[in-house]
VMD Tcl script that builds the backbone (N, CA, C; Angstrom):
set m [mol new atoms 165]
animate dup $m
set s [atomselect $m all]
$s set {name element resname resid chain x y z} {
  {N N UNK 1 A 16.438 -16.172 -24.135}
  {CA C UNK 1 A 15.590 -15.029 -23.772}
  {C C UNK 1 A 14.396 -15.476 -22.924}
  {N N UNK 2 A 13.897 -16.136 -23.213}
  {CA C UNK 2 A 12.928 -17.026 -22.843}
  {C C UNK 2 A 12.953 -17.522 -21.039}
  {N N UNK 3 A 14.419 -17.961 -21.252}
  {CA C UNK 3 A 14.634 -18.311 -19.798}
  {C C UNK 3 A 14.890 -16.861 -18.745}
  {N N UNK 4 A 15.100 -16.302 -19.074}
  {CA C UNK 4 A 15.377 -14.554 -18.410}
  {C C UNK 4 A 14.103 -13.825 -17.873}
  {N N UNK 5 A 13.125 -14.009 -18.872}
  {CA C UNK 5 A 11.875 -14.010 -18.486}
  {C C UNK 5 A 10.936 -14.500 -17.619}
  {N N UNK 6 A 10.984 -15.654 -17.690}
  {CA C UNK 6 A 10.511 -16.718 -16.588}
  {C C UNK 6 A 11.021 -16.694 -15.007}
  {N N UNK 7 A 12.129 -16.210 -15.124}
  {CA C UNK 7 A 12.576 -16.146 -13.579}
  {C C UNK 7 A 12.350 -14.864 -13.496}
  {N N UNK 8 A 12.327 -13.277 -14.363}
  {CA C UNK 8 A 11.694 -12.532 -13.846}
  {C C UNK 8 A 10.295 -12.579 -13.278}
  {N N UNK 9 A 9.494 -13.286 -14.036}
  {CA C UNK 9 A 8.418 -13.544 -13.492}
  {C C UNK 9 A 7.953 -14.081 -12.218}
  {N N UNK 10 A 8.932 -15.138 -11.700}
  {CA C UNK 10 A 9.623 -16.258 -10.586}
  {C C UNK 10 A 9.852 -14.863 -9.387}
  {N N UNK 11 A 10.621 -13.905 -9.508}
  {CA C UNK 11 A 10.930 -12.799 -8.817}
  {C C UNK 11 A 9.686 -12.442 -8.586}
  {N N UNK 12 A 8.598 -12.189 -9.337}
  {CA C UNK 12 A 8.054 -10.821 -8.976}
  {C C UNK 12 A 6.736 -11.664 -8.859}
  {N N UNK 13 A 6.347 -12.577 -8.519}
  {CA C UNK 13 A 5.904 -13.653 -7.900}
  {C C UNK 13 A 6.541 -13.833 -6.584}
  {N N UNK 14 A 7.629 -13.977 -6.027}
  {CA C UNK 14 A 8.252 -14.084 -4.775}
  {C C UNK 14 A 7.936 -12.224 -3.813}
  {N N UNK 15 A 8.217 -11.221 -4.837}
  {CA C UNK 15 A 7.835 -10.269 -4.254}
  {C C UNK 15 A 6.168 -10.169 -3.356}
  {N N UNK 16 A 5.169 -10.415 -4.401}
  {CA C UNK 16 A 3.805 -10.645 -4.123}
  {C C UNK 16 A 3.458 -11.819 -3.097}
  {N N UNK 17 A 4.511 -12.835 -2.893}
  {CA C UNK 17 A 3.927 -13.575 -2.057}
  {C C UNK 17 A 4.571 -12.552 -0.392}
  {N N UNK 18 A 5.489 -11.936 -0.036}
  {CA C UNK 18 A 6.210 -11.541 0.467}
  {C C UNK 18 A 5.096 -10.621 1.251}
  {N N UNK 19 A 4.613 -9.699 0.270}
  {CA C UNK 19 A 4.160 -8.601 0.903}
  {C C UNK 19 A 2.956 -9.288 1.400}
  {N N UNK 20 A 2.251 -10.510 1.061}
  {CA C UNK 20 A 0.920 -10.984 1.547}
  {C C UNK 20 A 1.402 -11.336 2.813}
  {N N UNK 21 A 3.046 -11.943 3.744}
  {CA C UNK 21 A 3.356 -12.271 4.633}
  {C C UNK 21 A 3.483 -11.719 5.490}
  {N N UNK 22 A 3.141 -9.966 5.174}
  {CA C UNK 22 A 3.313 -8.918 6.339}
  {C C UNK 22 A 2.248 -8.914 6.752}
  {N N UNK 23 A 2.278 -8.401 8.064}
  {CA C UNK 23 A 0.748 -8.465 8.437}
  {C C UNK 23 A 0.185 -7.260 8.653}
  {N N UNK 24 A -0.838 -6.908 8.139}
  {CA C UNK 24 A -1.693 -5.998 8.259}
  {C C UNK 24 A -1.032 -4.772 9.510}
  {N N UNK 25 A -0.647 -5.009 10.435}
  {CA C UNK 25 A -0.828 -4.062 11.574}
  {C C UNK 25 A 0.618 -3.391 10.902}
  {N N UNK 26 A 1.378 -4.765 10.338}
  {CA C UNK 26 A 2.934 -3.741 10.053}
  {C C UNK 26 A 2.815 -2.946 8.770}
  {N N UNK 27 A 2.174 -3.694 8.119}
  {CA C UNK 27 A 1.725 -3.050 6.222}
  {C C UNK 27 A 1.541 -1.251 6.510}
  {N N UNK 28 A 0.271 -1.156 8.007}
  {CA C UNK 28 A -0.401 0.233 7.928}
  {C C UNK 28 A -0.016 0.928 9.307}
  {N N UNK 29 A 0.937 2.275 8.688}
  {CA C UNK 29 A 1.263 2.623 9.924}
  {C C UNK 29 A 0.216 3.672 10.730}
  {N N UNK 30 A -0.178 3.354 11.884}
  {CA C UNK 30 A -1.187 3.576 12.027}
  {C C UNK 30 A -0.983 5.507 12.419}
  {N N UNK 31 A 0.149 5.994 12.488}
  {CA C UNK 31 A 0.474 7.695 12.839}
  {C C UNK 31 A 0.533 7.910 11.511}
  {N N UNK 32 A -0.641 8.973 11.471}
  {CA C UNK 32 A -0.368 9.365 10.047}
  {C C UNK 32 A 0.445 11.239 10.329}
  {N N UNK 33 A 1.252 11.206 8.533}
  {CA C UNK 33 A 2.237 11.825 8.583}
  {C C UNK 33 A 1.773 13.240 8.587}
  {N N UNK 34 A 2.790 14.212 8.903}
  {CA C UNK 34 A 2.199 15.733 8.532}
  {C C UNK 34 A 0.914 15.654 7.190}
  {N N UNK 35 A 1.860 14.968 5.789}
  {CA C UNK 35 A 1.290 15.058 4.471}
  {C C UNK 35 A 0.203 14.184 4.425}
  {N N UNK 36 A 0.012 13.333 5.197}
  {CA C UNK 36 A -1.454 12.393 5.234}
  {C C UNK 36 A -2.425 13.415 5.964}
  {N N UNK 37 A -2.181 13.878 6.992}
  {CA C UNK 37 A -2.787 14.705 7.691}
  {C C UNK 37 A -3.413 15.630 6.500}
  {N N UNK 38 A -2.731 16.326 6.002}
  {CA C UNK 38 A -2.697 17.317 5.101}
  {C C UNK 38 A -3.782 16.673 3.631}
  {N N UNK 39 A -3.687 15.972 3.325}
  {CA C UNK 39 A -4.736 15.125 2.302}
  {C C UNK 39 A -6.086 14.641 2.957}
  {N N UNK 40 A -6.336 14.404 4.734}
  {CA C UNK 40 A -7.592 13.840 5.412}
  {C C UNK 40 A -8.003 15.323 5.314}
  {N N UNK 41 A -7.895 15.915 5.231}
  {CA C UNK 41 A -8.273 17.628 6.004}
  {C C UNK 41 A -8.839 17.903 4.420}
  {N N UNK 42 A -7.949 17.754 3.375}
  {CA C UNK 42 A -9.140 18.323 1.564}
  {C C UNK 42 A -9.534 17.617 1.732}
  {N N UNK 43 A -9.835 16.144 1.839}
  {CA C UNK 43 A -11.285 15.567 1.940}
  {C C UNK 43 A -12.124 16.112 2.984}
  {N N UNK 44 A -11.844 16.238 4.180}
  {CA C UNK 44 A -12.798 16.404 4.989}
  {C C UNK 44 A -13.472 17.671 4.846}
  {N N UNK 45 A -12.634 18.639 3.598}
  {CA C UNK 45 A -13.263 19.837 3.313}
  {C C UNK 45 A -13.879 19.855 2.421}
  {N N UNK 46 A -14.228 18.836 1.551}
  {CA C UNK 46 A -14.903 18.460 0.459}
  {C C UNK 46 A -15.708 17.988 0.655}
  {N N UNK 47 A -16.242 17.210 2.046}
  {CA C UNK 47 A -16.839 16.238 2.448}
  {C C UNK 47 A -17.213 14.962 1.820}
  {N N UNK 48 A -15.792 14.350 1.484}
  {CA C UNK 48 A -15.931 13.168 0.859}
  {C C UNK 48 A -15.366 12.178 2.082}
  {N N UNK 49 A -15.325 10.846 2.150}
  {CA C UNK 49 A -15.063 9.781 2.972}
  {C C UNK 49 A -13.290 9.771 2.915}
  {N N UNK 50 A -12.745 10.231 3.869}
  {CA C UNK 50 A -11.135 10.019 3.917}
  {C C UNK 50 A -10.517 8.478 3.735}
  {N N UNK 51 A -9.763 8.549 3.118}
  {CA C UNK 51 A -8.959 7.285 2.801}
  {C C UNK 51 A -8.442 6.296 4.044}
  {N N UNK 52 A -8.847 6.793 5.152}
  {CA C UNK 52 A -7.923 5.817 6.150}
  {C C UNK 52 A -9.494 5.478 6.744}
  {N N UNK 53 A -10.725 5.741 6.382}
  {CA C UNK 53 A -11.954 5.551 6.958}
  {C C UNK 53 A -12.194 4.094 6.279}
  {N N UNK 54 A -11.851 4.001 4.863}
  {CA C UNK 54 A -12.077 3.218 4.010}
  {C C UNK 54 A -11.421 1.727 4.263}
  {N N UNK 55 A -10.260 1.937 5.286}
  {CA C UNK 55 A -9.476 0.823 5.394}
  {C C UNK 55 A -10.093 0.159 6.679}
}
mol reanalyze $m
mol bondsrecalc $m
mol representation Tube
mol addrep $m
């Protein structure tokens, strides 16, 4: 059991190093979607700081 564990861990360790290897420009796509659109607009009607300001 023991050993089953450890290489899950081994996995999801390989995942995390993976996503640190993308780079930023590919991670964030920079067109945001109808539904992103649609979430900047209640903030901006709330007047709170939109989520893509933050990045």
């Amino acid at each position: 059991m023991a050993s089953s564990s450890s290489s899950l861990k081994r996995s999801i360790d390989n995942v995390e190093v993976s996503k640190e290897n993308i780079s930023p420009k590919k991670r964030i796509n920079l067109e945001l979607t109808s539904f992103q659109l649609k979430i900047v607009d209640i903030f901006n009607n709330v007047d709170l700081t939109t989520p893509t300001e933050l990045l």
